[in-house]
N, C-alpha and C positions, 0 to 999 in steps of 0.2 A: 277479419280481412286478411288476403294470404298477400306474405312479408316474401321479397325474392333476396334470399342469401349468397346469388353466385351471379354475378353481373359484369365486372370488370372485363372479364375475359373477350366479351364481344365485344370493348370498345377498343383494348387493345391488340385485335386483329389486324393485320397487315392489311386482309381483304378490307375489312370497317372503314380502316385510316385512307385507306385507298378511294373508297367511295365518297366519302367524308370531305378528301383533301379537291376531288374532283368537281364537289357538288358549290364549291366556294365559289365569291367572285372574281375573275382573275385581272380584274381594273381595281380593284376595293386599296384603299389606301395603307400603307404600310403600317406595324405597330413600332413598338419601341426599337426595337434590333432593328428596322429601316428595311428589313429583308421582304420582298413582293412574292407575291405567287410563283412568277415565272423564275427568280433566283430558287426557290425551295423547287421548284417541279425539277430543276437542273438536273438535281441528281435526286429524283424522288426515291429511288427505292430504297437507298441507304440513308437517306435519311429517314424514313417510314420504319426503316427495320430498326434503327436507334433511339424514335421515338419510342415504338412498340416496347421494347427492352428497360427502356427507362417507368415506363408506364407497369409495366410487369413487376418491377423491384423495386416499385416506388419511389424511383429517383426523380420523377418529373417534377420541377417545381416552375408554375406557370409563374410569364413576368407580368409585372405590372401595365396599365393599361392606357394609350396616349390617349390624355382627353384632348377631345377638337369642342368648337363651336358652331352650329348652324344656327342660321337666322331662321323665325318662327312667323308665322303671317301677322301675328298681332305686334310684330317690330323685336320680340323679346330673342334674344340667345337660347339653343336647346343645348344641351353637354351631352357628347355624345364617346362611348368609350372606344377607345380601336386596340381588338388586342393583337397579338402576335401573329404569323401565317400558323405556327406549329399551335399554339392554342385556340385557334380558331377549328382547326385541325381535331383538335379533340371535345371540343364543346360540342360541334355537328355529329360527332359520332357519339356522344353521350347521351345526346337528345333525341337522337335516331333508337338507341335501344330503351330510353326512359317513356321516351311516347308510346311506345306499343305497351307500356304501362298504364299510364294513366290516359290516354284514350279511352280508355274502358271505363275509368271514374269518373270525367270530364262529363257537366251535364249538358244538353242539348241544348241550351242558351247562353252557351261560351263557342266566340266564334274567332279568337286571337289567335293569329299563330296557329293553325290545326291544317293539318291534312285534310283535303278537299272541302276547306272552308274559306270562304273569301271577306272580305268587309261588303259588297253588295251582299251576302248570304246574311246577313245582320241585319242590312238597310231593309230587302225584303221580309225579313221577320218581324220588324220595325213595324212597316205600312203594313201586312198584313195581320196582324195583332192590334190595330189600334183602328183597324176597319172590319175585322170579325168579333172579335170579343167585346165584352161588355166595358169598353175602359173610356172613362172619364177626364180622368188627373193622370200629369207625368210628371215625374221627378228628374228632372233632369242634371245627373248628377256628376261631378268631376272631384276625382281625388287630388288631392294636394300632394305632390312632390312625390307622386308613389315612386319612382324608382331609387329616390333617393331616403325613401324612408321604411323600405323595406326590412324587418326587423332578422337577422344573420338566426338569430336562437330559436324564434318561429320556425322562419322556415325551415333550419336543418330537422326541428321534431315534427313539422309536417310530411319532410321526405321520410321524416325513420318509422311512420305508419305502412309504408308497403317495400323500401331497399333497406334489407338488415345487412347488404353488402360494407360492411366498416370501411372499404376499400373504396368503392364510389363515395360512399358519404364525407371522407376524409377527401377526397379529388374536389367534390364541389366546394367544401368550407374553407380549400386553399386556393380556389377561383376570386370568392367573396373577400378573405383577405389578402388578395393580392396587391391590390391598393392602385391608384392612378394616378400616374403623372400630370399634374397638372401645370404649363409651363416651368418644365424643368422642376418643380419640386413633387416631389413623391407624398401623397396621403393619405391612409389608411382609417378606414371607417369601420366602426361596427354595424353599419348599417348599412343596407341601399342595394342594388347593382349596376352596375353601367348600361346604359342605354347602347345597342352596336355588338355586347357578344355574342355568339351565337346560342350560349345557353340563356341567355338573361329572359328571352321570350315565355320558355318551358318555366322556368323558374317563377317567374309571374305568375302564371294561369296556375300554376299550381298552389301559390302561395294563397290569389282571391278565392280560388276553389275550394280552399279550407276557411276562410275568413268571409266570404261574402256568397258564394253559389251556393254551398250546403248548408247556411243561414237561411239566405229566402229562400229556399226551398224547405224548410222546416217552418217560418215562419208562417208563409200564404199559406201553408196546410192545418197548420194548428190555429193562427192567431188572427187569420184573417176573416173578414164578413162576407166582404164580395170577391171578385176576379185579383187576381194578381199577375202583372206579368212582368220577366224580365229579359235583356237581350242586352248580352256584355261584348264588346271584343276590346280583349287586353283589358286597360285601364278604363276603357269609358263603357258607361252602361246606361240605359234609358230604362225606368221602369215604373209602370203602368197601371192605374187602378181602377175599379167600378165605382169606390164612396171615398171621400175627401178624410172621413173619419181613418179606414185605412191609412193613409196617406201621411196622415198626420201624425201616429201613433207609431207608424214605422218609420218616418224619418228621424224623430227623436232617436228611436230606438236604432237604429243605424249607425248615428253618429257616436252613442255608447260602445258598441259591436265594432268599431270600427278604432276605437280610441283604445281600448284593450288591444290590439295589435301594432301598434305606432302608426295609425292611420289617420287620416283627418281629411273630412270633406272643405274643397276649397269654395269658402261659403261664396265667395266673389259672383264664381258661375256655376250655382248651386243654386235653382229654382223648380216650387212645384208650379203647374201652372196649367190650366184646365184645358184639357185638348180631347178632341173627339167629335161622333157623330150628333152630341148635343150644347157641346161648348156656344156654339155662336148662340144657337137660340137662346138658352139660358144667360149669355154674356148681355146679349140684347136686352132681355126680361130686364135686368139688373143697370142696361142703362151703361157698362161697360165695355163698348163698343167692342172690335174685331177680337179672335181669341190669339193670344200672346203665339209666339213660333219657336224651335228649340232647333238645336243646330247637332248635328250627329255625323261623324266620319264623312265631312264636308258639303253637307247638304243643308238646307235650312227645310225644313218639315213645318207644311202650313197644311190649317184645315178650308179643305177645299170643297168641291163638287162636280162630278164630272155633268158634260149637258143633260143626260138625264136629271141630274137633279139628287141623284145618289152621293151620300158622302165618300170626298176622296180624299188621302195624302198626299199631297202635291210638295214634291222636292225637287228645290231652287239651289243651285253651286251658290255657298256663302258668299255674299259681296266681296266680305273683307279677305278671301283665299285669293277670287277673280283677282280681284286691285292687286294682290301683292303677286302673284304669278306674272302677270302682264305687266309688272316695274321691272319684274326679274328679268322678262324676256325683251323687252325695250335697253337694259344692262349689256345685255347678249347679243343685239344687234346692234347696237354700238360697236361692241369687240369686232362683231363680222362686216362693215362697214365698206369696206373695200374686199370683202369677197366676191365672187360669182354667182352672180342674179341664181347661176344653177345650183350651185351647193349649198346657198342661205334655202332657194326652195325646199330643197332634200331635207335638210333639218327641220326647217318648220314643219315638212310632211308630217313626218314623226311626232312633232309636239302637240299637232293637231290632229292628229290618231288616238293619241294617248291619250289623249284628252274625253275624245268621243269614247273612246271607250269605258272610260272612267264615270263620265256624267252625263253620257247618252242615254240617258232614261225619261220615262213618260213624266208629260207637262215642264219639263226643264227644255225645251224647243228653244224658246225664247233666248236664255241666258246663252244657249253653245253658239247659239247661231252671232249673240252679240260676241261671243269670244271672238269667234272669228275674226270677223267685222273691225274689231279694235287690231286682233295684230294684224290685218291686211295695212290699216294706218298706219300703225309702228312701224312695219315695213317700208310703206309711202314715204314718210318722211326721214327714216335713216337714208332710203336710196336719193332722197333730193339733197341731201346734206353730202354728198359724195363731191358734187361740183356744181360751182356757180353756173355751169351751164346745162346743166339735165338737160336732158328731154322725157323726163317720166312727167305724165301729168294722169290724172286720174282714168283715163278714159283705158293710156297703156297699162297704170298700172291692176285695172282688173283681169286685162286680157293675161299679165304675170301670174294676180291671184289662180285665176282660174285655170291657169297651164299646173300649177303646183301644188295650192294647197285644196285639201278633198273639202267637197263640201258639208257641211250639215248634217248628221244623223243618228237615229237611236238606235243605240248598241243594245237595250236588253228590254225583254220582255218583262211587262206590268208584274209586279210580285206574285198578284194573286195565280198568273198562269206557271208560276214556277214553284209557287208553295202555299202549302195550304198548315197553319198553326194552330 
């Protein structure tokens, strides 16, 4: 496989850093130096040009990383790393020349993080895979602690298969040890990377693309009986069998494959469980009522049937995402409480866009339409809490809903008419 020995040069481009420093977010929260977007753009081209120079004679040494915390739908804390504007600055432009790298290795069932690849791009390969092929059983599988147990010595011998650039490869392993502040004390691991840099994404997909994609893909060819399918984005992946025997012979064999790298399946939400176009029949055969549902880049995925009578994928927005967005947002109208009936609408517009756009998909009618329906109430009742003498009562307040927030609708078309697996 051909190894690139001359790389540096394009990330330390003025034009690179320029594009790079553009393509950021310029609300994203500061790193350790406290310094924001709009302070570095100040006087961008001097500092671009002293970045560049430092990067060329190797003087760059990236700082350590603020860790923050976000709350997770299931109540739990996520650790997330924030690094610097100027390292932020060179991870985008590193990953901008390393992707037209491994783009080209990257197999067609990794869908994280990729240019012109979405998380619907996944969901539909999802449903339409589990409604054209012959698949049975799904593994529905979630790694334990992957970014924090990403092994630094892997992955550097993973990259040094195609950048024999000593110069990049030395930039990334001073990324990995740069270590993260965590309230005010500084830690350094040999392991992991922070969830938030800009390289941490690329670094991933290429790390399971060595460890897990060019695995099953060796495996279903050599060692399997029947179908094998699989459809990864990032960390989480779903994957799909014709005989339970598969199934069973590769999970074992997974969690070995897996432990060799510092991996481990988190067995908690770690389940096979039989889904497909003969699940229910055979469930019923056996006297085990409905077939189990598995949950995937916030959808819960049931086996259904459209009115003809054909098996269908029917994907419902997870309860437990619904309930904890709708505490967030009921949080949030608190805050805005004594705002303008018109600027609370304007926002909710927005929330309620995003939304539909996000899980505006077929047979989920139901759940958007109840999204609504709940924050129009959150709404009702923030504004009745305003004063003991309102005058909103239900009749005014839909004549509000319906001045502001859009109604109901499906933003994407059925998988099958968008891809065919």
């Amino acid at each position: 496989m051909e190894q690139f020995t001359a790389l540096l040069h394009h990330v330390y481009s003025v034009e690179m850093l320029t594009t790079s420093f553009y393509s950021l977010k310029r609300k994203a929260i500061a790193g350790v130096d406290k310094t924001t977007w709009d302070d570095y753009e100040s006087d961008l081209e001097q500092n671009l040009s002293d970045l560049s120079g430092r990067l060329q004679k190797g003087q760059y040494k990236p700082a350590p990383v603020e860790r923050i915390y976000v709350p997770k739908a299931d109540g739990k804390l996520r650790p997330i790393g924030i690094p610097t504007i100027e390292d932020k600055t060179v991870q985008k432009a590193m990953g901008m020349v390393l992707s037209q790298i491994y783009e080209v290795d990257f197999r067609n069932f990794s869908y994280g993080f990729r240019e012109k690849r979405s998380q619907h791009n996944a969901l539909d390969a999802v449903t339409v895979a589990l409604e054209t092929r012959k698949i049975n059983w799904v593994l529905d599988a979630d790694l334990k602690g992957f970014f924090d147990c990403l092994s630094h010595d892997w992955l550097i011998k993973f990259i040094k298969h195609r950048v024999a650039d000593k110069r990049v490869v030395r930039l990334i392993k001073r990324w990995l040890r740069a270590g993260v502040l965590d309230h005010g004390e500084l830690k350094i691991a040999g392991e992991g990377t922070p969830q938030g840099g800009s390289i941490s994404p690329l670094l991933a997909n290429i790390y399971l693309h060595y460890v897990l994609d060019l695995w099953v893909d060796w495996w279903r060819k050599s060692k399997a009986q029947g179908e094998v399918v699989i459809i990864r984005y990032a960390d989480d992946f779903i994957i799909g069998f014709q005989y339970y025997s598969d199934a069973k012979v590769f999970a074992k064999e997974l969690r070995k494959r897996l432990s060799k790298y510092n991996l481990k399946l988190n067995e908690q939400k770690t389940r096979m469980i039989q889904f497909g176009r003969f699940a229910e029949r055979d469930r019923n055969e056996r006297g085990r009522g409905k077939p189990e549902t598995f949950d995937f880049l916030g959808f819960t995925h049931i086996c259904g049937k459209s009115k003809k009578g054909n098996f269908r994928v029917k994907r419902h927005t997870i309860a437990k995402r619904m309930r904890a967005k709708l505490k967030e947002l009921k949080e949030e109208l608190s805050k805005r409480m004594h705002w303008k009936i018109r600027e609370v609408g304007k926002w909710l517009k927005r929330v309620l866009t995003g939304h539909y756009n996000y899980y505006g998909v077929h047979y989920n009618w139901v759940k958007i339409k109840s999204f609504r329906y709940e924050l129009v109430r959150l709404w009702f009742k923030t504004l009745r809490r305003r004063s003991h003498k309102t005058t909103v009562n239900w009749d005014k307040m839909m004549l509000i809903s319906n001045r502001y927030l859009p109604m109901p609708k499906l933003t994407h078309v059925y998988p099958t008419q968008r891809l065919i697996v």
